[in-house]
NUDREN-178460 format. One record per atom (N, C-alpha, C): residue in one letter; atom name; x, y, z. Coordinates in Angstrom, 1 decimal. Atoms other than C-alpha are relative to their C-alpha. Example, Ala and Ser with C-alpha at 12.3 -4.5 7.8 and 13.67 -1.06 7.14 Angstrom:
<atoms>
ATOM   r    a       px       py       pz
ATOM   A    N      0.9     -1.2      0.0
ATOM   A   CA     12.3     -4.5      7.8
ATOM   A    C      0.9      1.2      0.0
ATOM   S    N     -0.9     -1.1      0.0
ATOM   S   CA     13.7     -1.1      7.1
ATOM   S    C     -0.8      1.1      0.8
</atoms>
This chain:
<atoms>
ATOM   r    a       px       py       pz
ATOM   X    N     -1.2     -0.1      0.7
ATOM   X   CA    -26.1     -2.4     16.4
ATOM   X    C      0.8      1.2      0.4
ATOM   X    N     -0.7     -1.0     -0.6
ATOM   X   CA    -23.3     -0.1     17.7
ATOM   X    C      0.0      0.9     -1.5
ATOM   X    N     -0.6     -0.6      1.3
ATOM   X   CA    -22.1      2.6     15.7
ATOM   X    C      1.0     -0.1     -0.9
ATOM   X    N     -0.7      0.3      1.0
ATOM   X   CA    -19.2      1.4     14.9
ATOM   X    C     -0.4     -0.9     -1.4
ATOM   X    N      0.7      1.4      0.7
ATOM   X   CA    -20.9     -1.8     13.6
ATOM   X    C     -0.7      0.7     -1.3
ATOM   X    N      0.9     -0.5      0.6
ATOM   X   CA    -23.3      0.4     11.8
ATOM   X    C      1.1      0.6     -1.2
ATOM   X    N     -0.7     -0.4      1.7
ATOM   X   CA    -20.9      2.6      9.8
ATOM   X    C      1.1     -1.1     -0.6
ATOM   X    N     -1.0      0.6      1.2
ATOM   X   CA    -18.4     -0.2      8.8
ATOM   X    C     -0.9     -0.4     -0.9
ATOM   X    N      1.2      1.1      1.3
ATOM   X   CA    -21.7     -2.2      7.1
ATOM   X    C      0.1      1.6     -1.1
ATOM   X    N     -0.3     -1.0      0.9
ATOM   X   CA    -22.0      1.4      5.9
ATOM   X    C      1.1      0.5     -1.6
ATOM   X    N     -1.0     -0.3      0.9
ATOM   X   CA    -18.8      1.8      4.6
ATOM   X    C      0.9     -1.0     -1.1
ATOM   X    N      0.2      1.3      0.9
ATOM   X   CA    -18.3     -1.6      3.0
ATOM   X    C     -1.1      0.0     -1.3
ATOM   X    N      1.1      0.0      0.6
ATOM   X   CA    -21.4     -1.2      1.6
ATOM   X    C      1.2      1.0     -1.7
ATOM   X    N      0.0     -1.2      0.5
ATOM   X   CA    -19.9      2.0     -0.2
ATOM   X    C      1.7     -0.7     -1.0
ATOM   X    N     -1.1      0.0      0.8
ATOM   X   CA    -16.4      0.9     -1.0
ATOM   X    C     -0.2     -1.6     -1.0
ATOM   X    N      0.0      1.3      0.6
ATOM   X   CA    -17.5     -2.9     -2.3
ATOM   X    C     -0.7      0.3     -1.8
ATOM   X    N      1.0     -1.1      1.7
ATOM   X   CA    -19.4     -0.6     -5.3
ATOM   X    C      1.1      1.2     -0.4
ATOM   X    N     -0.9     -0.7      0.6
ATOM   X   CA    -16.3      1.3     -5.8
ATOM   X    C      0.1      1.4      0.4
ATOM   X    N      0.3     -1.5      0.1
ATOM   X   CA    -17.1      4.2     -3.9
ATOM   X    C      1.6      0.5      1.0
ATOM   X    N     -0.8     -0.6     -0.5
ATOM   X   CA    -14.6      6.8     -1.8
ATOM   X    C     -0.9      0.5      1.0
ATOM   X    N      0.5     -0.5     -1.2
ATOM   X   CA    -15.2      7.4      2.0
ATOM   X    C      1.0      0.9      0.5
ATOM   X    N     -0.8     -1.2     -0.7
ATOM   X   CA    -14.3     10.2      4.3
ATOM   X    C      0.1     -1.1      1.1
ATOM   X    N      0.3      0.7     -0.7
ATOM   X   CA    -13.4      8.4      7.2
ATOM   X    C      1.4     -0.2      1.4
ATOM   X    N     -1.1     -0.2     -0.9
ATOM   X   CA    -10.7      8.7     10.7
ATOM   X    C      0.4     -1.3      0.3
ATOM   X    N     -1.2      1.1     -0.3
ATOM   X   CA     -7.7      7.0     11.0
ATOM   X    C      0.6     -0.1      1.4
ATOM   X    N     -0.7     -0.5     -1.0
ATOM   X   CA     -5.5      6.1     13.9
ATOM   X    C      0.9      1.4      0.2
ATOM   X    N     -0.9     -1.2      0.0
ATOM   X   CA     -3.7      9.2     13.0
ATOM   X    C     -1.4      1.5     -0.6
ATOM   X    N      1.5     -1.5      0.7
ATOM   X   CA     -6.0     12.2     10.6
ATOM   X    C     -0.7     -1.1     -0.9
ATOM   X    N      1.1     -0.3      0.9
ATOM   X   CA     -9.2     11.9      8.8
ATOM   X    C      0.9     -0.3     -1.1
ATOM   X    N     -0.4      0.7      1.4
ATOM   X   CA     -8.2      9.4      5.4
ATOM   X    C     -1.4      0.1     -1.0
ATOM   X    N      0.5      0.1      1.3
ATOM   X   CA    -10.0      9.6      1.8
ATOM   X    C      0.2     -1.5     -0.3
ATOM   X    N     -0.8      1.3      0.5
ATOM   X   CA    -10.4      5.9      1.4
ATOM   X    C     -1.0     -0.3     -1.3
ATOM   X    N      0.1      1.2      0.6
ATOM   X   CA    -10.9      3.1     -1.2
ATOM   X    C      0.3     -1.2     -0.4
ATOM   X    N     -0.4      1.0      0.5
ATOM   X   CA    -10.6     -0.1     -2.3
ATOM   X    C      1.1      0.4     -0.4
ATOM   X    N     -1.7     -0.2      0.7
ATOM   X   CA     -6.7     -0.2     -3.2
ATOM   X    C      0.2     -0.6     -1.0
ATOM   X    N     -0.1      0.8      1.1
ATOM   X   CA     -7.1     -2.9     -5.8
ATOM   X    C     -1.1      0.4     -1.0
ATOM   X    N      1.1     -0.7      0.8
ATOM   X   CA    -10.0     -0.8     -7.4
ATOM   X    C      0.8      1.4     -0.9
ATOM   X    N     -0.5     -1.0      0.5
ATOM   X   CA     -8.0      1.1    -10.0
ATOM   X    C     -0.9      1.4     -0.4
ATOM   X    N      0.7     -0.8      0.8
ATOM   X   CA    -10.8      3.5    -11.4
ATOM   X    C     -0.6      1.1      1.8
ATOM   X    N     -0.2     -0.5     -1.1
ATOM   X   CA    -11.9      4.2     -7.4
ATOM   X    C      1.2      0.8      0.7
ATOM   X    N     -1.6     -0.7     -0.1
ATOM   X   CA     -7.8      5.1     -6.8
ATOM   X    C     -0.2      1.1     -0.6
ATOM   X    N     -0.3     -1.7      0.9
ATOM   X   CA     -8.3      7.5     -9.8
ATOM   X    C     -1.1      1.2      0.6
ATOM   X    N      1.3     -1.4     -0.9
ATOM   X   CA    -11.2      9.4     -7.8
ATOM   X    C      0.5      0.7      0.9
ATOM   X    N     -0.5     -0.7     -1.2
ATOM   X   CA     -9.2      9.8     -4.6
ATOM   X    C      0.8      1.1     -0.5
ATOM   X    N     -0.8     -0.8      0.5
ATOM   X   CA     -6.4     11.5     -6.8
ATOM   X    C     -1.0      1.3     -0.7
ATOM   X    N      0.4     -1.0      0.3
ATOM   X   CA     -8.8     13.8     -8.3
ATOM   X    C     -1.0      0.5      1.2
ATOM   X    N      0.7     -0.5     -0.7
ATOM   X   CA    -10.9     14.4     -5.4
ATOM   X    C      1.1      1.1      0.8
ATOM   X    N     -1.3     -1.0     -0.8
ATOM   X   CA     -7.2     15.9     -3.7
ATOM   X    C      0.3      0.4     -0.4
ATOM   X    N     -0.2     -0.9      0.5
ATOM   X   CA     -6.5     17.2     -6.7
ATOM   X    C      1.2     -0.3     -0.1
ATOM   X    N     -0.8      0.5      0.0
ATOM   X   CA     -3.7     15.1     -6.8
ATOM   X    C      1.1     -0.2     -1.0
ATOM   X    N     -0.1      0.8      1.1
ATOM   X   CA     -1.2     14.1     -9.5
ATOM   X    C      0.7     -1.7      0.4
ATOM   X    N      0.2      1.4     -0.2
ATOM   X   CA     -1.2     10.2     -9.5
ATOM   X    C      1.5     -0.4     -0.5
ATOM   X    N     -1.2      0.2      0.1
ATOM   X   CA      2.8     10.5    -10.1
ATOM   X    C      0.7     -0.3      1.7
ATOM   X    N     -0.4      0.6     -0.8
ATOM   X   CA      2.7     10.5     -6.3
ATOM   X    C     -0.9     -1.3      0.9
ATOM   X    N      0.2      0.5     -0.6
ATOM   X   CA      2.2      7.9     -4.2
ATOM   X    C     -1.1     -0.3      1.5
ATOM   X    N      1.6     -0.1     -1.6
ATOM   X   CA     -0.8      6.6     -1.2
ATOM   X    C      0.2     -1.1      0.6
ATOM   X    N      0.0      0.7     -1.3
ATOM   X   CA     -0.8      5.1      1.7
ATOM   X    C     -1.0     -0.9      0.2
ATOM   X    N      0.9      1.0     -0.5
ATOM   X   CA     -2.5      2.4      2.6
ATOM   X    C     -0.3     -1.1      0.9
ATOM   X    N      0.0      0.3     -0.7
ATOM   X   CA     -4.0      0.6      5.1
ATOM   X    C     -0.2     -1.7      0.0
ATOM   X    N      0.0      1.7      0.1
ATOM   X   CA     -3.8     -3.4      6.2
ATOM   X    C     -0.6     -0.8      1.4
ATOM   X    N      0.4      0.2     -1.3
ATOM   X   CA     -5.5     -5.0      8.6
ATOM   X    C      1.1     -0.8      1.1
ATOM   X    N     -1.4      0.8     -0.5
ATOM   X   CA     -2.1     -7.4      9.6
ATOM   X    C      1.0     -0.3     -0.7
ATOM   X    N     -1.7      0.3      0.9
ATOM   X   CA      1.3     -8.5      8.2
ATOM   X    C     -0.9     -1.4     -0.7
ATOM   X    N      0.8      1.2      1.3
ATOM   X   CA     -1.1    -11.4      6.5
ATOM   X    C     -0.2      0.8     -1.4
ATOM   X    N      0.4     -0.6      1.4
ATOM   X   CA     -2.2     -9.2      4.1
ATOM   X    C      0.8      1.0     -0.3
ATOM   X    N     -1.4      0.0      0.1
ATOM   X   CA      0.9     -7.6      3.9
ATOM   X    C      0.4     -0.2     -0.8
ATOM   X    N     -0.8      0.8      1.3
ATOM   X   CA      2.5    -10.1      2.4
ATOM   X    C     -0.7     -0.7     -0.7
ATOM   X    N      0.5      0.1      1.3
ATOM   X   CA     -0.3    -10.6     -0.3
ATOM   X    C      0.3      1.1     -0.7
ATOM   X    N     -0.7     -1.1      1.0
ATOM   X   CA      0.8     -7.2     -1.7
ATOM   X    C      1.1      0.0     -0.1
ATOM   X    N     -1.1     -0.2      0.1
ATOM   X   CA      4.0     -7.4     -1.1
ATOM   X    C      0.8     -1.5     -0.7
ATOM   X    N     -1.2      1.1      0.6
ATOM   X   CA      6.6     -9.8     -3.0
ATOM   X    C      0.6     -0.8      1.4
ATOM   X    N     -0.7      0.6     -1.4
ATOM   X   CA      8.7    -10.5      0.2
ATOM   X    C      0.1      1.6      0.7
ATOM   X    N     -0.5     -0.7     -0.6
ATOM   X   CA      8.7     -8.7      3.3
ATOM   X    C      1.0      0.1      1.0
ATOM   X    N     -1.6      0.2     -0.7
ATOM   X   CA     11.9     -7.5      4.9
ATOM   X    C      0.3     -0.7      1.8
ATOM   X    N      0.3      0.9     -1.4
ATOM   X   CA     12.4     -9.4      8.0
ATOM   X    C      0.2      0.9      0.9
ATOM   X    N     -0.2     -1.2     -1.4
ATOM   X   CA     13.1     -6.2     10.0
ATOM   X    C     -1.5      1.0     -0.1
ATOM   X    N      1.1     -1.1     -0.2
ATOM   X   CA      9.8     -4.7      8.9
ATOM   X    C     -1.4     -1.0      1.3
ATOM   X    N      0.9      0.6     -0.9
ATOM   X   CA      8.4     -7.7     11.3
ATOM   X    C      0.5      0.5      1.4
ATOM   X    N      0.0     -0.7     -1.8
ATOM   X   CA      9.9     -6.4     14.5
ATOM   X    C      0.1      1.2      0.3
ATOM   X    N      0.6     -1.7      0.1
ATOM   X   CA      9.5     -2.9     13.6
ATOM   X    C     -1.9     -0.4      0.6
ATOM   X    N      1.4      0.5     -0.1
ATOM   X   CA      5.5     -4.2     13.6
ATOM   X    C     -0.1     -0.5      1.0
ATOM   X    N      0.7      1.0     -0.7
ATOM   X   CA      5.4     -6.3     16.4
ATOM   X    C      1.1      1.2      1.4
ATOM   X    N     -0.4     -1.1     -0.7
ATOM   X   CA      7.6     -3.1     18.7
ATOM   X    C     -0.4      0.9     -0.2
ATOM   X    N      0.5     -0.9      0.7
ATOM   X   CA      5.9     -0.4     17.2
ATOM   X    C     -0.8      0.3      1.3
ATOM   X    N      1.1     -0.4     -0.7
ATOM   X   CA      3.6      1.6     19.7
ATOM   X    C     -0.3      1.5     -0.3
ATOM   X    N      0.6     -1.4      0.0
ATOM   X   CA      2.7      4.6     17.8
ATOM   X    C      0.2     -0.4     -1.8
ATOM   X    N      0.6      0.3      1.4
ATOM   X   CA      1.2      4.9     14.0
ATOM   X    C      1.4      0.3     -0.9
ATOM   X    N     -1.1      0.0      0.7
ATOM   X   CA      4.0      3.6     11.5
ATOM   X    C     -0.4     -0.3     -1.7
ATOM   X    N      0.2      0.5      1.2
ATOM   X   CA      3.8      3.6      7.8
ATOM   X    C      1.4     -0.2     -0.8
ATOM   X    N     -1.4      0.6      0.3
ATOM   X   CA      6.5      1.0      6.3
ATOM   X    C     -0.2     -0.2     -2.2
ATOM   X    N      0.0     -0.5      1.6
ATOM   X   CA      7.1      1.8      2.4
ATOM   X    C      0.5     -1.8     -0.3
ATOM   X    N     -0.4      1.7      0.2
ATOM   X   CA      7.8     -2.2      1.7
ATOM   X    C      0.2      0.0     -2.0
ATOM   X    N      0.1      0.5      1.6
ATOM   X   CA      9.0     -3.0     -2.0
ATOM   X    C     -0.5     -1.3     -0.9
ATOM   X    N      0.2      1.0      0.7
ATOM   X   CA      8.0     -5.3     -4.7
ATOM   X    C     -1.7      0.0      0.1
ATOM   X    N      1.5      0.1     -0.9
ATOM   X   CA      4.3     -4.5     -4.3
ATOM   X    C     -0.6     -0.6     -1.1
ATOM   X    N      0.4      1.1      0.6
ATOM   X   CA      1.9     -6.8     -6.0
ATOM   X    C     -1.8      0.0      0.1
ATOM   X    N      1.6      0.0     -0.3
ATOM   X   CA     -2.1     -7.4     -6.5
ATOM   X    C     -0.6      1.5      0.5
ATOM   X    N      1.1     -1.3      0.2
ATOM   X   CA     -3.3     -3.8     -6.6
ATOM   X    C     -0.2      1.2     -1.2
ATOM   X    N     -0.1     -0.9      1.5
ATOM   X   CA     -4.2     -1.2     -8.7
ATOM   X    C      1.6      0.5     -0.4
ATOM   X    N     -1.2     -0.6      0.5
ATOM   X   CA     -1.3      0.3    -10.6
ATOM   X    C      0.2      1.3      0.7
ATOM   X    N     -0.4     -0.7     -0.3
ATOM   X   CA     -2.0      3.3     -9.5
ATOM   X    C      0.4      0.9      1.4
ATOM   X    N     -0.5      0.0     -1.5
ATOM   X   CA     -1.4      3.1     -5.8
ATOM   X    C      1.6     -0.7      0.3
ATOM   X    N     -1.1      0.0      0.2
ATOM   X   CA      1.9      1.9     -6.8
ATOM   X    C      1.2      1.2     -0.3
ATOM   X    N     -1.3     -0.9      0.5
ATOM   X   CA      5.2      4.1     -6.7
ATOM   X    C      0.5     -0.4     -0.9
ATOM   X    N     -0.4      0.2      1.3
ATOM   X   CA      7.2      4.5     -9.9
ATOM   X    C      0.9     -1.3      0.5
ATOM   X    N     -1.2      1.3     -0.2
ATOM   X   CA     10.2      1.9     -8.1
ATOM   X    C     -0.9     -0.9      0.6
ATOM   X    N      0.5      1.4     -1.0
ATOM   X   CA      7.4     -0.6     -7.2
ATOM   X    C     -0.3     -0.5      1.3
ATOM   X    N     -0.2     -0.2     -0.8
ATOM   X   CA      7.4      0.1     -4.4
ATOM   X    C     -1.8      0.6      1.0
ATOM   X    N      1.7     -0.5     -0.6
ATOM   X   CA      3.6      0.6     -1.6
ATOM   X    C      0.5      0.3      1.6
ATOM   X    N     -0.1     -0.9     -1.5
ATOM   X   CA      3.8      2.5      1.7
ATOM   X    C     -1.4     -0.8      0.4
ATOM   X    N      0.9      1.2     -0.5
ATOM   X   CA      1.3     -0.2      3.9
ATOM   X    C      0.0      0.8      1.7
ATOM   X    N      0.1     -0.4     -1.7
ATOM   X   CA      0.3      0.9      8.1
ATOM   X    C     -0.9     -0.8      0.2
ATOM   X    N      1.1      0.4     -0.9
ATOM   X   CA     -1.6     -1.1     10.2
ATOM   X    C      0.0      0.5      0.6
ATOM   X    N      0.5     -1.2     -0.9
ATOM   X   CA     -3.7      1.1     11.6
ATOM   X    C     -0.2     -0.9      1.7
ATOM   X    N      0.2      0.6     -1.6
ATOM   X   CA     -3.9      1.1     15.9
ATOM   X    C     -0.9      0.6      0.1
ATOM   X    N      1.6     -0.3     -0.4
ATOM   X   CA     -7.9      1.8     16.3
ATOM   X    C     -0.8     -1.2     -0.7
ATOM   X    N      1.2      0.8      0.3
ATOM   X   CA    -10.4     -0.7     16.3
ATOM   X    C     -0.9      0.2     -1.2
ATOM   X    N      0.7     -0.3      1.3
ATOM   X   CA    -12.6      0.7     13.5
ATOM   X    C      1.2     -0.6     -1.2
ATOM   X    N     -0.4      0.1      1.8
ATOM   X   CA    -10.2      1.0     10.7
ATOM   X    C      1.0     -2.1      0.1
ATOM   X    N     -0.4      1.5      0.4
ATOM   X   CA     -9.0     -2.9     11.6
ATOM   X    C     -0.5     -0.4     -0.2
ATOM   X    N      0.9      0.9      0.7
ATOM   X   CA    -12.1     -4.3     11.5
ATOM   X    C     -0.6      0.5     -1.4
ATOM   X    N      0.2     -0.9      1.5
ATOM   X   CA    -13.0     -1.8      8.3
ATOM   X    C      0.6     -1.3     -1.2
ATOM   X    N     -0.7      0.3      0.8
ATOM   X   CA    -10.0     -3.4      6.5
ATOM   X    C      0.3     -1.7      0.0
ATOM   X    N      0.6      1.5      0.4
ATOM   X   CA    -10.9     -7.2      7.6
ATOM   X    C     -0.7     -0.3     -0.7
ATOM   X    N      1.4      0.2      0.7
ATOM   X   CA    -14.1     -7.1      6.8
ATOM   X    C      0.1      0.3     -1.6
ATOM   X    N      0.3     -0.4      1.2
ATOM   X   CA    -13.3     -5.6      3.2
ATOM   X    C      0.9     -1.0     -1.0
ATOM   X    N     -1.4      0.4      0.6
ATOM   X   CA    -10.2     -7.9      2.8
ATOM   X    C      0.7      0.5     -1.4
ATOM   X    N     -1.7     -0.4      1.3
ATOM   X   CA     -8.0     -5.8      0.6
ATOM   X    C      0.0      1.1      1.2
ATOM   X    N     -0.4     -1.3     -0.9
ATOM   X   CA     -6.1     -2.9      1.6
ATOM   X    C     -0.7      1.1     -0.4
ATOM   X    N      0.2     -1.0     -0.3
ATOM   X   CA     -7.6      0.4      2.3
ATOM   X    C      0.4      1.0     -0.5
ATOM   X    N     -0.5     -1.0      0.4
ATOM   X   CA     -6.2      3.8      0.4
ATOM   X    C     -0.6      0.9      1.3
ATOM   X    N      0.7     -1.0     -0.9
ATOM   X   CA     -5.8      6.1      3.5
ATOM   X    C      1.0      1.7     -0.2
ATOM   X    N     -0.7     -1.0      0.0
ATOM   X   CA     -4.6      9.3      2.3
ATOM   X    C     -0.9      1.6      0.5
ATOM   X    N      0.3     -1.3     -1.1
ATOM   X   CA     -5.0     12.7      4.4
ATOM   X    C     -0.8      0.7     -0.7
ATOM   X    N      1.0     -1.0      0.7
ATOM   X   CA     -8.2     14.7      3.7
ATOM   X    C      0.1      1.2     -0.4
ATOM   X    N      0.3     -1.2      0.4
ATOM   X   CA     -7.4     17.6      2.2
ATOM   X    C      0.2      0.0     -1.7
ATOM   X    N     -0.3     -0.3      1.3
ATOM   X   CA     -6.8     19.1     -0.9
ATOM   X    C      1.8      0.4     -0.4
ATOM   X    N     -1.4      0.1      0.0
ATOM   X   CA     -3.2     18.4     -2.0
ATOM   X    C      0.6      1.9      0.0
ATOM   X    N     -0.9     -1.4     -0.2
ATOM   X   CA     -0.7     21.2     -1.5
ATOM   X    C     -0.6      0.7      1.7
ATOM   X    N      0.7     -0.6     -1.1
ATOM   X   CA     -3.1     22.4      1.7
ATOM   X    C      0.5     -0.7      1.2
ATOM   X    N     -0.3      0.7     -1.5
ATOM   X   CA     -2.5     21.4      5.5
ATOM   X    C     -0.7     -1.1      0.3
ATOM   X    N      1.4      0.6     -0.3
ATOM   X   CA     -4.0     18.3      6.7
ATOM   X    C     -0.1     -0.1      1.3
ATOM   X    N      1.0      0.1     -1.3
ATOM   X   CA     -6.7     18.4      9.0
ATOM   X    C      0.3     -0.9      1.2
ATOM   X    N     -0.7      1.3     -1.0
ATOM   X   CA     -5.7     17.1     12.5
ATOM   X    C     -1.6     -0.7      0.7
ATOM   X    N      1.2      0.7     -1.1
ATOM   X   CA     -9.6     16.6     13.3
ATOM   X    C     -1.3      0.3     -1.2
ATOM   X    N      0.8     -0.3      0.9
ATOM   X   CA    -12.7     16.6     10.9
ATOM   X    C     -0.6      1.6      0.0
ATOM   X    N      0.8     -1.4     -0.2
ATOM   X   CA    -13.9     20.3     12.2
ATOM   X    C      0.4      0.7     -1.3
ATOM   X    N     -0.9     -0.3      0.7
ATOM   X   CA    -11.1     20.9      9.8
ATOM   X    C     -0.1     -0.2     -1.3
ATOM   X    N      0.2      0.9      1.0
ATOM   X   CA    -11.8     18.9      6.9
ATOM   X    C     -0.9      0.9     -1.1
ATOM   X    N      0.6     -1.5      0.9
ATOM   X   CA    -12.8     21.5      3.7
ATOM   X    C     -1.6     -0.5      0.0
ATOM   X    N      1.6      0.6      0.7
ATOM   X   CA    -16.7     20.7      2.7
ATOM   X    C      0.2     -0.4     -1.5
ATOM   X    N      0.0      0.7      1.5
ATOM   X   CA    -15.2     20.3     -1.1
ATOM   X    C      0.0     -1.3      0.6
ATOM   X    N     -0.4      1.6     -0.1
ATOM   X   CA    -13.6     17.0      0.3
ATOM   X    C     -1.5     -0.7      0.5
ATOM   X    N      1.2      0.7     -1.0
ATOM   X   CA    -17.0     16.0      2.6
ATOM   X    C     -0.9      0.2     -1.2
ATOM   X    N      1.0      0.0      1.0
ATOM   X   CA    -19.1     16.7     -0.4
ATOM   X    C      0.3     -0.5     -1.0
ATOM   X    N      0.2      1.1      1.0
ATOM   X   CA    -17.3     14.7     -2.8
ATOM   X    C      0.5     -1.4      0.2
ATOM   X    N      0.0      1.5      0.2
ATOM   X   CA    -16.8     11.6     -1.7
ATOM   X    C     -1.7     -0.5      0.6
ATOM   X    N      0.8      1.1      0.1
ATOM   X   CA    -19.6      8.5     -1.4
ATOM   X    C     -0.8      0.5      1.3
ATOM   X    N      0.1      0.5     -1.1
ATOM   X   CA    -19.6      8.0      2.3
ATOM   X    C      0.4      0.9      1.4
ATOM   X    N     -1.1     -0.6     -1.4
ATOM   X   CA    -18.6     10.3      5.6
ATOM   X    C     -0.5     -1.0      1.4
ATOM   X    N      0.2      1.0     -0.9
ATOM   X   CA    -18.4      7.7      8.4
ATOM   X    C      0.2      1.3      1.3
ATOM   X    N      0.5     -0.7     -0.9
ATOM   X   CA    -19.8      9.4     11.5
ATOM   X    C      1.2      1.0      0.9
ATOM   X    N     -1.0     -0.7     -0.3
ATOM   X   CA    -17.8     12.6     13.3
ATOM   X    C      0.4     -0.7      1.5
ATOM   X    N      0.0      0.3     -1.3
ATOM   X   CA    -18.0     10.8     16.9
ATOM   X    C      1.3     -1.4     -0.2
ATOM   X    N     -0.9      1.2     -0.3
ATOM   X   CA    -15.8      8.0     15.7
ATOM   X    C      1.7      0.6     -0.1
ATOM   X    N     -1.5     -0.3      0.5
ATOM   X   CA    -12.4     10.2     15.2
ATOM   X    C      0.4      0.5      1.7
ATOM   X    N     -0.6     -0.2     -1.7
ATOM   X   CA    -12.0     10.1     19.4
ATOM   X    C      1.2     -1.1      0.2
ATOM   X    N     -1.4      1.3      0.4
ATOM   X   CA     -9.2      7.0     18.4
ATOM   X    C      1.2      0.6     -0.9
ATOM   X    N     -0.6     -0.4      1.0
ATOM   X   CA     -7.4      9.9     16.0
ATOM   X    C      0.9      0.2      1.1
ATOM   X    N     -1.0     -1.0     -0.1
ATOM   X   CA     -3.8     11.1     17.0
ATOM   X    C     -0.3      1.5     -0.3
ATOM   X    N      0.1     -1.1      0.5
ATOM   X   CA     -4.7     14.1     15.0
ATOM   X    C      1.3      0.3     -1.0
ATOM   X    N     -2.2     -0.4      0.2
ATOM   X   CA     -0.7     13.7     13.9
ATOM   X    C     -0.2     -1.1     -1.5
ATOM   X    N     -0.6      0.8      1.4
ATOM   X   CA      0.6     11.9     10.3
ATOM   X    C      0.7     -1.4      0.4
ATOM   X    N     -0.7      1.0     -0.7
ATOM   X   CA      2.4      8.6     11.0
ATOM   X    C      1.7      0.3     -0.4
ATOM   X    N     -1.8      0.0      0.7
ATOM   X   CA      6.2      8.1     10.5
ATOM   X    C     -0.1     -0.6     -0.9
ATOM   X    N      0.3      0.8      2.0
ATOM   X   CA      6.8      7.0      6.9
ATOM   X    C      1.7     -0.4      0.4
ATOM   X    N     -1.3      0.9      0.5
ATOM   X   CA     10.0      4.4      6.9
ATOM   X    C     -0.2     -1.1     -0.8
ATOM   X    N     -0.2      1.2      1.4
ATOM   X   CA     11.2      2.6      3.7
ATOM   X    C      1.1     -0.8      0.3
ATOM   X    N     -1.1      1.3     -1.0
ATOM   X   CA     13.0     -0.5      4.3
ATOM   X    C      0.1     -0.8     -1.6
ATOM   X    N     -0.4      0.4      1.1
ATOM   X   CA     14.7     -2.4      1.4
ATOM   X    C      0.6     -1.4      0.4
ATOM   X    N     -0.4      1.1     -0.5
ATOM   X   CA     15.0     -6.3      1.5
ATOM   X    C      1.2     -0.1      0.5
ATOM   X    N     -1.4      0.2     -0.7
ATOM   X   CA     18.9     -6.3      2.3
ATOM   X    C     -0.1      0.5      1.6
ATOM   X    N      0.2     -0.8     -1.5
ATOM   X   CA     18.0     -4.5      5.6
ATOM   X    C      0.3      1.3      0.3
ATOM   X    N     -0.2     -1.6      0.5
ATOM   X   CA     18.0     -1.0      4.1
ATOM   X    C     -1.4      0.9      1.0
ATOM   X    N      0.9     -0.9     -0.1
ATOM   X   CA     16.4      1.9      6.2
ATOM   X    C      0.1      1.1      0.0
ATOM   X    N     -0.4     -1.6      0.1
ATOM   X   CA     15.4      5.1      5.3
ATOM   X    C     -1.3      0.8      0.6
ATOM   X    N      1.0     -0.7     -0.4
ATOM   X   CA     13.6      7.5      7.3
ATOM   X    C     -0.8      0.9     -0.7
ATOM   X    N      0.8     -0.9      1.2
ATOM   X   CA     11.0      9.2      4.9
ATOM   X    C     -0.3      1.1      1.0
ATOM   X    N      1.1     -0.4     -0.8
ATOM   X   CA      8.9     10.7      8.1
ATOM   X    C      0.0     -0.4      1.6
ATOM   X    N      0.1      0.2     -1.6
ATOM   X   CA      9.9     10.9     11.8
ATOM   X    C     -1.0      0.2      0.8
</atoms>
């Protein structure tokens, strides 16, 4: 069994029991969990120290599951997605089937399909979406590489999925654009 192989069974293992993993994105080192696991959500927010007034990102394995969270998606967020060649997170409204608390106040879920092999098969394999929000402790810098990553965060979550796998990171944030069904765009995050 490869290693990837190895820590997703790991990491499934971890989040199917409601746990929170440390674990690298196509972009930084994400705090995940199950997204539809409200009580797991409330961990990530206190693990960053968070307040749960803001909003989390989360990851999808395709525009299939997508649009199971989402009401309707805007037809310009499909060729944003299918032109895209660098890590995009599209804030899509009308969000649907997940916890409450990964919901913004206007209904609204910030969604990326990640570009690294791990976190797409991660978020197949688990079929829901993924909470990938940046390992640090809110208000702090985040980490562009795990060397970086405090020990509070690595000591309280579940799971740290191995340091050799974050050679697929950017080290960088994604761009954050909200798109509103009329064909509304607003750049959150260039």
């Amino acid at each position: 069994m490869s290693i990837i192989d190895s820590s997703i069974a790991a990491a499934l293992e971890v989040l199917k029991r409601g746990g929170v993993i440390l674990y690298p994105t196509d972009t930084v080192w994400g705090i995940g969990c199950d997204a539809t696991n409200e009580a797991a959500v409330a961990r990530v927010f206190e693990i960053k120290r968070r307040s749960e007034a803001k909003s989390l990102v989360l990851l999808a394995s395709d525009l299939d599951m997508v649009a199971k969270h989402v009401r309707e998606i805007p037809s310009i967020a499909i060729d944003l997605v299918e032109v895209n060649d660098a890590p995009m997170t599209i804030i899509y409204p009308g969000a649907q089937y997940l916890a409450p608390n990964v919901v913004a106040e206007d209904g609204s879920v910030g969604i990326r399909i990640p570009m690294n092999d791990f976190c797409v098969q991660l978020v197949r394999k688990l079929r829901r979406p993924l909470v990938s929000t940046s390992a640090n402790i809110s208000g702090e810098d985040t980490p562009s590489c795990f060397a970086e990553i405090s020990p509070e965060i690595v000591s309280a979550v579940d799971y740290v999925v191995p340091e050799s796998l974050e050679r697929d990171s950017t080290g960088r944030a994604s761009q954050i654009i909200k798109l509103g069904l009329r064909g509304e765009v607003q750049i959150i995050r260039p």
